[in-house]
N, CA, C and O atoms as a Tripos MOL2 file, in Angstrom:
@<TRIPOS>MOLECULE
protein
  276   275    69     0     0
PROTEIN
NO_CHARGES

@<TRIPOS>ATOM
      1 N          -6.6690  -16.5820    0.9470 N.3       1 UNK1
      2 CA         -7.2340  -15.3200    1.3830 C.3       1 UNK1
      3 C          -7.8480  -14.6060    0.1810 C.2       1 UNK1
      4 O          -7.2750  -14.4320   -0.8940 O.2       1 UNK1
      5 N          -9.0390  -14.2270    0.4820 N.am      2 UNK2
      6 CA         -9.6470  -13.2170   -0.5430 C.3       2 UNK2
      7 C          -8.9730  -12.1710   -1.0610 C.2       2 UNK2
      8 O          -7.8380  -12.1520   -0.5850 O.2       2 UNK2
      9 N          -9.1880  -11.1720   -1.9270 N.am      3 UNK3
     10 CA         -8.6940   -9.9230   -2.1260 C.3       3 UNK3
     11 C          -9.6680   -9.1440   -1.7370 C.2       3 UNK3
     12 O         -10.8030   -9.4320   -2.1180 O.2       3 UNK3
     13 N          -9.4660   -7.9900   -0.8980 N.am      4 UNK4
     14 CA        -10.5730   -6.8260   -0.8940 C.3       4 UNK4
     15 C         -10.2110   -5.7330   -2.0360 C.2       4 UNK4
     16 O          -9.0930   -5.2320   -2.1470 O.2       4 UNK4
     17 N         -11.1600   -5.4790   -2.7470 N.am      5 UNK5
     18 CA        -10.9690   -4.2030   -4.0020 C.3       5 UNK5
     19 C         -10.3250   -2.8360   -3.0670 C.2       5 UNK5
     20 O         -10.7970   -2.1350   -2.1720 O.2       5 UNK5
     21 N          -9.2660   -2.8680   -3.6470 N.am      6 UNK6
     22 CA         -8.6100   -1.8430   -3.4790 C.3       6 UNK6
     23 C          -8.5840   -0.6520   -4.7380 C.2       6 UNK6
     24 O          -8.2230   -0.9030   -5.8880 O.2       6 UNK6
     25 N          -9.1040    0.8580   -4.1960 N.am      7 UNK7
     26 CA         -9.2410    1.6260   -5.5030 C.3       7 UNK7
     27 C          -7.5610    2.0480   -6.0480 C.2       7 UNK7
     28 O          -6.5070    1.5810   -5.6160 O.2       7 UNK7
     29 N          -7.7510    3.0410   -7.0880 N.am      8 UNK8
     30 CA         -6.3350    2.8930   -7.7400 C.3       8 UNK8
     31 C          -5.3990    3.3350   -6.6850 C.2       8 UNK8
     32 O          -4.3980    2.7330   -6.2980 O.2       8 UNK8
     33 N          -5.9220    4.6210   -6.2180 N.am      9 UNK9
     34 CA         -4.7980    5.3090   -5.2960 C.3       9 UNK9
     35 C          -4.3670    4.2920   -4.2360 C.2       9 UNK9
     36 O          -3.1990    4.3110   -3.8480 O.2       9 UNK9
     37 N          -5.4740    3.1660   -3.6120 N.am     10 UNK10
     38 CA         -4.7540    2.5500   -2.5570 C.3      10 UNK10
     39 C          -3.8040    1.6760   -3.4560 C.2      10 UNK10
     40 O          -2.6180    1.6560   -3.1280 O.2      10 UNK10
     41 N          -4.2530    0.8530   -4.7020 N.am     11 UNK11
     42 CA         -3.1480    0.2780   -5.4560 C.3      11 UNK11
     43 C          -1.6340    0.6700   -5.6190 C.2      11 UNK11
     44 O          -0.6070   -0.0080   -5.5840 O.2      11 UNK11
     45 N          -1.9120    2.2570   -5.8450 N.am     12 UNK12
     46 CA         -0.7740    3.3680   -6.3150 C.3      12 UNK12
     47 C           0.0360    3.0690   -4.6510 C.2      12 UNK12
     48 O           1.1200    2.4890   -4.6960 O.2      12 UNK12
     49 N          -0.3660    3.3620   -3.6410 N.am     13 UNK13
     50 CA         -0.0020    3.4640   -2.3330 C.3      13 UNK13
     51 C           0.3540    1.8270   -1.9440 C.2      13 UNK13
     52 O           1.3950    1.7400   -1.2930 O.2      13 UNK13
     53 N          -0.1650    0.8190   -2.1600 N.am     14 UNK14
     54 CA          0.3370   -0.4900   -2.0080 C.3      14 UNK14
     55 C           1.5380   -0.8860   -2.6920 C.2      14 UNK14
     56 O           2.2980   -1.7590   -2.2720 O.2      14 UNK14
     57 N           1.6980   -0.2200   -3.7670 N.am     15 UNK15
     58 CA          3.0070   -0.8180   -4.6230 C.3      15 UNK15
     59 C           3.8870   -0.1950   -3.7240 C.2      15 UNK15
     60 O           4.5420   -0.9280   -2.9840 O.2      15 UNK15
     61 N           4.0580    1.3320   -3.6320 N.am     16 UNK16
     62 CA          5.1360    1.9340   -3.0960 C.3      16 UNK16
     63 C           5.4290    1.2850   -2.0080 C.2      16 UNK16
     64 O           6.6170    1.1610   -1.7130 O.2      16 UNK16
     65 N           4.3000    0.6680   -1.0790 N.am     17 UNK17
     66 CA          4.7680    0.5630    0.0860 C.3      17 UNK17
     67 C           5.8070   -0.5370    0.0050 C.2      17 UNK17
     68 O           6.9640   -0.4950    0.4220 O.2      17 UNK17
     69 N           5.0870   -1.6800   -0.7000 N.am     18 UNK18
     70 CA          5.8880   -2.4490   -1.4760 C.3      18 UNK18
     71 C           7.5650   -2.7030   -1.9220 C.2      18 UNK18
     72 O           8.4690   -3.5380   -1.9330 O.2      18 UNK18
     73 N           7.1460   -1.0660   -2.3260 N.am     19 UNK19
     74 CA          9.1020   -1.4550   -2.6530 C.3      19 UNK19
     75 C           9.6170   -0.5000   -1.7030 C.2      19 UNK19
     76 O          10.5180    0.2470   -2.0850 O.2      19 UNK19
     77 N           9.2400   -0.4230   -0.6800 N.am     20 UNK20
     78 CA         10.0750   -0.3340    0.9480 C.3      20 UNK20
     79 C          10.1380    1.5920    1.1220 C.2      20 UNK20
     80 O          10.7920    2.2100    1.9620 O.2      20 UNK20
     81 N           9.0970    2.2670   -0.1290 N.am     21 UNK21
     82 CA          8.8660    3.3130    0.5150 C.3      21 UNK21
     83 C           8.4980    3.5530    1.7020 C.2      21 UNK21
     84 O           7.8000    2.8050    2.3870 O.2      21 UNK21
     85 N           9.2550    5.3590    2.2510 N.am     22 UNK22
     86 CA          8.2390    5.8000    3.2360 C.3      22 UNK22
     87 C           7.1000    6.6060    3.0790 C.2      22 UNK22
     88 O           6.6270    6.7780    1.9560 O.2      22 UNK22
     89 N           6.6460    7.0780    4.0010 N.am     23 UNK23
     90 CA          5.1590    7.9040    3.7430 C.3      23 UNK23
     91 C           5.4270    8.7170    3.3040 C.2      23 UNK23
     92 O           4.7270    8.9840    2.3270 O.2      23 UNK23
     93 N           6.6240    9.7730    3.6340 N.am     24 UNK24
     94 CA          7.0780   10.9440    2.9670 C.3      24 UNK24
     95 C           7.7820   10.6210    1.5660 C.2      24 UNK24
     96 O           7.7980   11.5130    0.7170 O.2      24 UNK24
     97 N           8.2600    9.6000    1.3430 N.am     25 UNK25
     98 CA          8.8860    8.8430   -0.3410 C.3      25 UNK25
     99 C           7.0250    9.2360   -0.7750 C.2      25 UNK25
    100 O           6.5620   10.2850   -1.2230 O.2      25 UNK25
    101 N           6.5810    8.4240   -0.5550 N.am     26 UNK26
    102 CA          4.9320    8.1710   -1.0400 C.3      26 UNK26
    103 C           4.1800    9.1590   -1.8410 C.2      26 UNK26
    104 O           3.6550    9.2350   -2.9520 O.2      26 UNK26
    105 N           4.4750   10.3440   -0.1130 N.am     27 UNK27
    106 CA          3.5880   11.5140   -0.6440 C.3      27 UNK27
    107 C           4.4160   12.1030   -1.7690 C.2      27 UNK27
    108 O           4.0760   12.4030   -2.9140 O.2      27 UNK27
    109 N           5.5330   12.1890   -1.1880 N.am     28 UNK28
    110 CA          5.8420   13.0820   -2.7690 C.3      28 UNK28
    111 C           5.6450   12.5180   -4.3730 C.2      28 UNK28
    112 O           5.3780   13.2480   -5.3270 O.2      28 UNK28
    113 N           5.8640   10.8800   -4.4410 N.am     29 UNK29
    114 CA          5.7420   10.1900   -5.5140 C.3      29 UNK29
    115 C           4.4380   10.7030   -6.0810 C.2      29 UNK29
    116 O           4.3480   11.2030   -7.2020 O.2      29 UNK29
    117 N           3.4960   10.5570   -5.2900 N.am     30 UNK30
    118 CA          2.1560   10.8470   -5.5680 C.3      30 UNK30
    119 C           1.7630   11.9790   -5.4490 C.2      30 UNK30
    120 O           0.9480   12.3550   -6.2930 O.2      30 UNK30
    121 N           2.0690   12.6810   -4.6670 N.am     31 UNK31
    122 CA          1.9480   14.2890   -4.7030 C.3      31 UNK31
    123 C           0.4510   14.5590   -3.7310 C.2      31 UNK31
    124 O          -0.3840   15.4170   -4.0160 O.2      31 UNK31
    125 N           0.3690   13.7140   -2.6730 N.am     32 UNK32
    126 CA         -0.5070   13.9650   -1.8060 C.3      32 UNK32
    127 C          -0.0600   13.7410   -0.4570 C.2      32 UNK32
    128 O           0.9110   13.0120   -0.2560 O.2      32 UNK32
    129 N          -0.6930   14.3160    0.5100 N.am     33 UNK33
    130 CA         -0.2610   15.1040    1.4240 C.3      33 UNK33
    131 C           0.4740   13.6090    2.7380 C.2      33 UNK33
    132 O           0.3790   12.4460    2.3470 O.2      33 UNK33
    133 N           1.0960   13.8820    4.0990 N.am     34 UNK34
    134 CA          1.7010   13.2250    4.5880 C.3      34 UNK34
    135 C           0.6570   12.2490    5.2490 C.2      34 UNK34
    136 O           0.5620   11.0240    5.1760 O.2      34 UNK34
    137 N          -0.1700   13.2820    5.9850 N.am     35 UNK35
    138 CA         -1.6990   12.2660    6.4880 C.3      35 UNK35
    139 C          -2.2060   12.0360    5.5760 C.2      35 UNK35
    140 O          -2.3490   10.8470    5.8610 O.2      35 UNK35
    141 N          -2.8770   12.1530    4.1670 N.am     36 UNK36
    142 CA         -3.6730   11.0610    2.9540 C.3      36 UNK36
    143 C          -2.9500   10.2520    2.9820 C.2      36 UNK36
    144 O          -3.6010    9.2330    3.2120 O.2      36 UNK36
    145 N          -1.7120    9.9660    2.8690 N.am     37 UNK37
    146 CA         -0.4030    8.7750    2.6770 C.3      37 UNK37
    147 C          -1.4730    7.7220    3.7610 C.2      37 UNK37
    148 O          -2.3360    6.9120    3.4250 O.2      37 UNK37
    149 N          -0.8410    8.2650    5.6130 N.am     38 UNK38
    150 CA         -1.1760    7.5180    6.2560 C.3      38 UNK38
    151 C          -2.5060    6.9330    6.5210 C.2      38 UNK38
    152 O          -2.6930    5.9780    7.2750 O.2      38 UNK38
    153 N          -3.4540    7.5820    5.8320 N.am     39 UNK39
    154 CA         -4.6980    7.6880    5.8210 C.3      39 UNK39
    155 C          -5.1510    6.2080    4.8070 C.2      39 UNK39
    156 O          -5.9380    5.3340    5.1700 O.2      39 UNK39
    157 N          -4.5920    6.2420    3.8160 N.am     40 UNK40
    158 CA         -4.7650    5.5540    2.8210 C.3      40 UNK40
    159 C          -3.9000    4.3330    3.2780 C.2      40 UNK40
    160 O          -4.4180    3.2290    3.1070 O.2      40 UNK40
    161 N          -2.4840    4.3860    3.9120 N.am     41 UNK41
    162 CA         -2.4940    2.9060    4.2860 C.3      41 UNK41
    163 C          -2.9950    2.2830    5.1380 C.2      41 UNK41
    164 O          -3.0290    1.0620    4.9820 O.2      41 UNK41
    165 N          -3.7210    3.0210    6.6710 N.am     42 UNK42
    166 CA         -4.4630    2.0040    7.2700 C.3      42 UNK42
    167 C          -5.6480    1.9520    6.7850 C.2      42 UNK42
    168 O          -6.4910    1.6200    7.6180 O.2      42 UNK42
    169 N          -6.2860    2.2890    5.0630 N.am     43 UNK43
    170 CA         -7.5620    2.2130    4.7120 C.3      43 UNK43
    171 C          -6.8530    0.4340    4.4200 C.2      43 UNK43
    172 O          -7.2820   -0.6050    4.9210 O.2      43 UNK43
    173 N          -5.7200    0.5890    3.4940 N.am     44 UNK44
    174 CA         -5.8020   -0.8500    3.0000 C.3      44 UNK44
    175 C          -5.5940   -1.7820    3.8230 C.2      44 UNK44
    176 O          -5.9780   -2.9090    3.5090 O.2      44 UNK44
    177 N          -4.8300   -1.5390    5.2910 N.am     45 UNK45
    178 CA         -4.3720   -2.6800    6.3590 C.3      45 UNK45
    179 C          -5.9790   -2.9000    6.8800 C.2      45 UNK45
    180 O          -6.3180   -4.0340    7.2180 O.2      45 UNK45
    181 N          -6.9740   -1.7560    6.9350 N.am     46 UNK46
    182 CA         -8.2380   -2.5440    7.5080 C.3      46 UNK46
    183 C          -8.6940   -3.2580    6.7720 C.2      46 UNK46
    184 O          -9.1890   -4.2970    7.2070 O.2      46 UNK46
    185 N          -8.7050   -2.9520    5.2300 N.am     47 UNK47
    186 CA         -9.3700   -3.8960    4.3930 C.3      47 UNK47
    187 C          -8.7300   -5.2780    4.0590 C.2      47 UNK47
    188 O          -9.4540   -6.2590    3.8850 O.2      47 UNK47
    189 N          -7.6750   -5.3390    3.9890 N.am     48 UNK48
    190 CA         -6.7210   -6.4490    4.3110 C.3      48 UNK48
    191 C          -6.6140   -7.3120    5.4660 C.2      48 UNK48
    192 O          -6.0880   -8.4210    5.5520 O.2      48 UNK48
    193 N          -7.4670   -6.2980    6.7360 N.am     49 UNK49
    194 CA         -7.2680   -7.3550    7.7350 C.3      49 UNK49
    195 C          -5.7630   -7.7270    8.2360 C.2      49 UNK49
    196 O          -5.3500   -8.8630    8.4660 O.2      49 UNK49
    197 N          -5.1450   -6.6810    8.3340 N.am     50 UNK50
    198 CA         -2.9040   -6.8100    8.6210 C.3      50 UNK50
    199 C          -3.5090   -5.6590    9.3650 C.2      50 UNK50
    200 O          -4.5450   -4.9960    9.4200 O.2      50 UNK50
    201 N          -1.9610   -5.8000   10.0760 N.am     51 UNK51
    202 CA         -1.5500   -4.7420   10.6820 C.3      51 UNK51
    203 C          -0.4680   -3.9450   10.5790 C.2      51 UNK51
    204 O          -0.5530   -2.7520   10.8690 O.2      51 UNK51
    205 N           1.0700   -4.6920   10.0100 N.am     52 UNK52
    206 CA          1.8730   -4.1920    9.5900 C.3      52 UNK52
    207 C           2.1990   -3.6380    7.8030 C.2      52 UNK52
    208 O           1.2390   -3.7340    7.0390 O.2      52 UNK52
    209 N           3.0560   -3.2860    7.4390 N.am     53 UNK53
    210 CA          3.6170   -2.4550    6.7350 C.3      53 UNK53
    211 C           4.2230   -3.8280    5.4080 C.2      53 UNK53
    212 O           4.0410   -3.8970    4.1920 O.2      53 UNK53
    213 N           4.9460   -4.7150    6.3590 N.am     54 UNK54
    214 CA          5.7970   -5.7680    6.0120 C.3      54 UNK54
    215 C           4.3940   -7.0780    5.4790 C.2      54 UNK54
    216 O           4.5320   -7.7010    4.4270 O.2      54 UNK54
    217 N           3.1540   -7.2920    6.3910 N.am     55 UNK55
    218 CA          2.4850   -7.8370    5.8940 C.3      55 UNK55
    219 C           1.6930   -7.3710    4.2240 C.2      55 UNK55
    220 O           1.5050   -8.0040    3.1850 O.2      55 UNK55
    221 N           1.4220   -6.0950    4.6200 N.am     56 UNK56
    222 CA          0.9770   -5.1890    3.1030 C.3      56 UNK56
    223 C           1.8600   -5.5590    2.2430 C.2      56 UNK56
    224 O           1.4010   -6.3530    1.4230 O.2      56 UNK56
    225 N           3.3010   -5.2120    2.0590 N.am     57 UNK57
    226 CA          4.0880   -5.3240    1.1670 C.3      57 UNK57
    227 C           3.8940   -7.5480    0.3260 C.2      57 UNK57
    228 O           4.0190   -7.9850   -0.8180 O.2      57 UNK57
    229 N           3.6310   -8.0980    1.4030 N.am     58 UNK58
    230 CA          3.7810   -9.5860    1.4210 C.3      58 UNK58
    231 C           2.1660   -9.5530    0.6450 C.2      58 UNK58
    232 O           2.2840  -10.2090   -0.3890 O.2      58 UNK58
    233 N           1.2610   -9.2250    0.7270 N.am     59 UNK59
    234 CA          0.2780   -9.2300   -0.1480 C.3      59 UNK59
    235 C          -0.0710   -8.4030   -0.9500 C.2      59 UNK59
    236 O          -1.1880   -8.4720   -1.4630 O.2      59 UNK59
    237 N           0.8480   -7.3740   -1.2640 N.am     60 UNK60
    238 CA          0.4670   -6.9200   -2.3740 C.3      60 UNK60
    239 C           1.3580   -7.5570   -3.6910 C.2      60 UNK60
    240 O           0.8320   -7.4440   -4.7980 O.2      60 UNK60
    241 N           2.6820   -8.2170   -3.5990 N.am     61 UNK61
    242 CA          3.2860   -9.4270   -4.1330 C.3      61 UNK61
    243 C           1.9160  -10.6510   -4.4920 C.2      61 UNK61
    244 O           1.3870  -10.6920   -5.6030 O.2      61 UNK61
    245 N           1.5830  -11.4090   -3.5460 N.am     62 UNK62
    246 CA          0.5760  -12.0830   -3.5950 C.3      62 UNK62
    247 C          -0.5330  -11.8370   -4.2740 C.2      62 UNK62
    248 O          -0.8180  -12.7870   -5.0020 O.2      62 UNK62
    249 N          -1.3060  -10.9160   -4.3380 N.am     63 UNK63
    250 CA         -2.3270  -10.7340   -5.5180 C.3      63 UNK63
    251 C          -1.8470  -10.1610   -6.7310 C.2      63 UNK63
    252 O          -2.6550  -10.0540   -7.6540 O.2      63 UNK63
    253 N          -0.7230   -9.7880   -6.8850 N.am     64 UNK64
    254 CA          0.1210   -9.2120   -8.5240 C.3      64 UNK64
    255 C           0.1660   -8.0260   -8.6100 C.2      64 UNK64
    256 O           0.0170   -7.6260   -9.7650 O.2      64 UNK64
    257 N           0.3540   -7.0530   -7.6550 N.am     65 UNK65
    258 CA          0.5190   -5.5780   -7.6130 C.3      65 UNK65
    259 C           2.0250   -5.2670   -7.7640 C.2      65 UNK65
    260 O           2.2480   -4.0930   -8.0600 O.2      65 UNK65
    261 N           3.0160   -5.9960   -7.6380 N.am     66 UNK66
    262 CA          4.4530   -5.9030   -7.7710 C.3      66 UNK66
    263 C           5.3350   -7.5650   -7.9140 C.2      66 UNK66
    264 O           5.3780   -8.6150   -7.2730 O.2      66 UNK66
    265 N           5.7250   -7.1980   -8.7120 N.am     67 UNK67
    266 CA          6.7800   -8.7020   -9.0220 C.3      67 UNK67
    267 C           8.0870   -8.2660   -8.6370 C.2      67 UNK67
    268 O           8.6610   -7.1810   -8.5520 O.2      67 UNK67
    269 N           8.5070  -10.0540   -8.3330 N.am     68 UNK68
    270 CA         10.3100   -9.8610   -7.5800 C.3      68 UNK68
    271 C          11.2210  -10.1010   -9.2030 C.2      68 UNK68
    272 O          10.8550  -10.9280  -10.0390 O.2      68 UNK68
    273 N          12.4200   -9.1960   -9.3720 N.am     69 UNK69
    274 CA         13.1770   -8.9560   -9.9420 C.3      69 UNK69
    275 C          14.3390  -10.5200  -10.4250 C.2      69 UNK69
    276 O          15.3290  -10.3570  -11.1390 O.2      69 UNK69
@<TRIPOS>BOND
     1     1     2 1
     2     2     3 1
     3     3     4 2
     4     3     5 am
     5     5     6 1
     6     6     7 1
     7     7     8 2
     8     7     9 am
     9     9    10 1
    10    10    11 1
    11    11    12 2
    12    11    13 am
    13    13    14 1
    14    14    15 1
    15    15    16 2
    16    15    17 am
    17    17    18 1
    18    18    19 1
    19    19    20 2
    20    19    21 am
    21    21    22 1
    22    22    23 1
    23    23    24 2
    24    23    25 am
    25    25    26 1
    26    26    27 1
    27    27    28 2
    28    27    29 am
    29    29    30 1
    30    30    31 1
    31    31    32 2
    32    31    33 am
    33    33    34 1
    34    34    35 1
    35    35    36 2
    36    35    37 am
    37    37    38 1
    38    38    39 1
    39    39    40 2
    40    39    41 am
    41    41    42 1
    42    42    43 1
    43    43    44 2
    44    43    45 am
    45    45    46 1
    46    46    47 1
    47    47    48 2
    48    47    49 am
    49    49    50 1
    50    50    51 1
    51    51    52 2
    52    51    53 am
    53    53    54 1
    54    54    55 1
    55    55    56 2
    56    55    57 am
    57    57    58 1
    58    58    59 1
    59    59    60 2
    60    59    61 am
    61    61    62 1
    62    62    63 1
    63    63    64 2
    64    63    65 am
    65    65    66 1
    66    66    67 1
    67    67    68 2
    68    67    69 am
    69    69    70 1
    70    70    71 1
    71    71    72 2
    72    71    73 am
    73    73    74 1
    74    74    75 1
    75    75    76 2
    76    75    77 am
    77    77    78 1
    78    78    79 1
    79    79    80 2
    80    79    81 am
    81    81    82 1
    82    82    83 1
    83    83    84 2
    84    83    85 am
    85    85    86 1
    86    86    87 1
    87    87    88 2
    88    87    89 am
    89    89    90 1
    90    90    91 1
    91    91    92 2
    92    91    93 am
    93    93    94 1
    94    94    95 1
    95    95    96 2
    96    95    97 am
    97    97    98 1
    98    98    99 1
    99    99   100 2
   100    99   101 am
   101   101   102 1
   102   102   103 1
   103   103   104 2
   104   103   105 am
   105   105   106 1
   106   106   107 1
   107   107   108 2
   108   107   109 am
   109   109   110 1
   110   110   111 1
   111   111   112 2
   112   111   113 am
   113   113   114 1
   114   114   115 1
   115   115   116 2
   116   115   117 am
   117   117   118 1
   118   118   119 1
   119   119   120 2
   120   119   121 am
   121   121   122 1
   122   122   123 1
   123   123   124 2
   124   123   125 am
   125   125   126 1
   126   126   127 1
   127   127   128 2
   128   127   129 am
   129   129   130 1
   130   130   131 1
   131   131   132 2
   132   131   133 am
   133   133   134 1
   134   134   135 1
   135   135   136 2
   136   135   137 am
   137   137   138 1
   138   138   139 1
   139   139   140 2
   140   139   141 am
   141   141   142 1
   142   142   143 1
   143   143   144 2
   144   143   145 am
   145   145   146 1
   146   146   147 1
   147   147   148 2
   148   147   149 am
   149   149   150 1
   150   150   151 1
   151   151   152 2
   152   151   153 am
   153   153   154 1
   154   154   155 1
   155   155   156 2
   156   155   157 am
   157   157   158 1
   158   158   159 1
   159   159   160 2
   160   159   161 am
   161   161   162 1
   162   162   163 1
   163   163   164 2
   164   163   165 am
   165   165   166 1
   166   166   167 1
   167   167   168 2
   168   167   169 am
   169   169   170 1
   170   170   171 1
   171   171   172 2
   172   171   173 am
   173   173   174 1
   174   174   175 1
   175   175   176 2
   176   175   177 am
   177   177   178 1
   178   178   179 1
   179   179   180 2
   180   179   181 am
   181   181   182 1
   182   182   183 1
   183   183   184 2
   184   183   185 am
   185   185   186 1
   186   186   187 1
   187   187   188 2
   188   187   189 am
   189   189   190 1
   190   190   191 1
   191   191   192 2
   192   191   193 am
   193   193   194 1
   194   194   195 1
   195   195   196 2
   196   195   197 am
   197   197   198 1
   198   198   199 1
   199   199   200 2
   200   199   201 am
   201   201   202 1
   202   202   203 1
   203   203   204 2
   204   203   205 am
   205   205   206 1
   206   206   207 1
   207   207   208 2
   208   207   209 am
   209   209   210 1
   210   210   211 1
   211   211   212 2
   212   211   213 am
   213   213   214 1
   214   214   215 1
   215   215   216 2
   216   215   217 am
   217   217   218 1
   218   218   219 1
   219   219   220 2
   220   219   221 am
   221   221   222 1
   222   222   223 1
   223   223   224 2
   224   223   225 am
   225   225   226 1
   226   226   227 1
   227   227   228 2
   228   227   229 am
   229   229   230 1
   230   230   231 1
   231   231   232 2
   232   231   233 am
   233   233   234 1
   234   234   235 1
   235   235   236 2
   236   235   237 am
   237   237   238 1
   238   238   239 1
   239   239   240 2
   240   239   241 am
   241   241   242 1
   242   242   243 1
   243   243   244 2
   244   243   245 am
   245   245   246 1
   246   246   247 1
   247   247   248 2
   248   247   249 am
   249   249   250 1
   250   250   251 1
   251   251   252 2
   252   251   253 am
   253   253   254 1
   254   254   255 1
   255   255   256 2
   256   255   257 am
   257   257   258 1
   258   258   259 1
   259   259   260 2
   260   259   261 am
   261   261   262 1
   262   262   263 1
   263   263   264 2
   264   263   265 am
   265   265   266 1
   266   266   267 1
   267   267   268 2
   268   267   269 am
   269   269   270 1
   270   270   271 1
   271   271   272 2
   272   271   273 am
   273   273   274 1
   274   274   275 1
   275   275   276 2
@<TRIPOS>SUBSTRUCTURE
     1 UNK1         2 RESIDUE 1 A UNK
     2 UNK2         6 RESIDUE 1 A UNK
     3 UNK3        10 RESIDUE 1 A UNK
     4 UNK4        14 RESIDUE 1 A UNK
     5 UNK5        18 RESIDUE 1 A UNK
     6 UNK6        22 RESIDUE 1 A UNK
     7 UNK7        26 RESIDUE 1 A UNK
     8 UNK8        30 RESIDUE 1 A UNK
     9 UNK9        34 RESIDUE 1 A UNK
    10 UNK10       38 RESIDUE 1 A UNK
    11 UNK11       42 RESIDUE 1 A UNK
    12 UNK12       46 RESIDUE 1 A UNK
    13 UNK13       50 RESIDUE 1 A UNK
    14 UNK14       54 RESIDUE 1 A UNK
    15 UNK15       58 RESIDUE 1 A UNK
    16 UNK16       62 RESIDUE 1 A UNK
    17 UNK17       66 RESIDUE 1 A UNK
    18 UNK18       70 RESIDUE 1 A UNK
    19 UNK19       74 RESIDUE 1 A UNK
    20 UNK20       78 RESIDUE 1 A UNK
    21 UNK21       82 RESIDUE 1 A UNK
    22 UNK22       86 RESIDUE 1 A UNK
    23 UNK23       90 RESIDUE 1 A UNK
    24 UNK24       94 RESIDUE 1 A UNK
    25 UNK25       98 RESIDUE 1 A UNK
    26 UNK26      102 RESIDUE 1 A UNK
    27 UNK27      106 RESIDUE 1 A UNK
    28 UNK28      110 RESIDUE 1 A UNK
    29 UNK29      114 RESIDUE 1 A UNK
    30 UNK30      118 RESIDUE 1 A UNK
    31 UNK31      122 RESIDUE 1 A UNK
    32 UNK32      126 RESIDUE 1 A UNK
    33 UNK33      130 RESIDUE 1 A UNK
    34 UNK34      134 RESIDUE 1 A UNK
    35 UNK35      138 RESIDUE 1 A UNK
    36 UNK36      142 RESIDUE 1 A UNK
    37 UNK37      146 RESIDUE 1 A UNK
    38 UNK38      150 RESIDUE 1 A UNK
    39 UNK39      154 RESIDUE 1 A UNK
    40 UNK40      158 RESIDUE 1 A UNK
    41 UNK41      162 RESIDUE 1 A UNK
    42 UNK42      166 RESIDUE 1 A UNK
    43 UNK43      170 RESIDUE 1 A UNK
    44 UNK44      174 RESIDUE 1 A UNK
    45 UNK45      178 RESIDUE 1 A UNK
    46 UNK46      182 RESIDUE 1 A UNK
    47 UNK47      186 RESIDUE 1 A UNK
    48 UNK48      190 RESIDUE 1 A UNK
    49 UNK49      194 RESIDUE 1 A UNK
    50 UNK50      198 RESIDUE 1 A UNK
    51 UNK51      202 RESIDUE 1 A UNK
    52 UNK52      206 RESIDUE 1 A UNK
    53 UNK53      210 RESIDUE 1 A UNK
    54 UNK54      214 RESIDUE 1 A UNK
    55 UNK55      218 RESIDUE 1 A UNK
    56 UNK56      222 RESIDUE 1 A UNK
    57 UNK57      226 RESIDUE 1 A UNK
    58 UNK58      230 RESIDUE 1 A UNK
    59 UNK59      234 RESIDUE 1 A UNK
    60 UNK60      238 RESIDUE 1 A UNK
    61 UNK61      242 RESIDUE 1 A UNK
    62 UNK62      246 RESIDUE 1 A UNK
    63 UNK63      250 RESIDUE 1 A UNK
    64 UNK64      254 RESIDUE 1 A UNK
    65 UNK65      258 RESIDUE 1 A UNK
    66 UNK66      262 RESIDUE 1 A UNK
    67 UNK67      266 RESIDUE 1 A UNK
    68 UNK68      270 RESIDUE 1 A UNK
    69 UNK69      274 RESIDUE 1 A UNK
């Protein structure tokens, strides 16, 4: 599978989701609001082509946005 360019904030928002944040973990990490959160993850599930939460987390591992411990 390709990668689609993801800008930083969706990067910033892919890791968290990553390590099993929620939207409200998110926003506050980042300090933007509850809808930008949700806003910004179905920007990356369209560009990704997923639909879930659990698939995001499984490719953002896969292209090197977070490593397993």
């Amino acid at each position: 599978m390709e990668q689609a360019k993801l800008s930083y904030r969706e990067q910033e928002v892919a890791i968290c989701v990553a390590q099993g944040l929620k939207d409200s973990e998110i926003s506050k990490t980042l300090g933007v609001s509850m809808r930008r959160t949700g806003e910004i993850v179905a920007a990356i599930k369209y560009k990704w082509n997923i639909k879930t939460r659990v698939e995001l987390a499984i490719l953002a591992y896969h292209f090197g946005f977070v490593y397993l411990n």
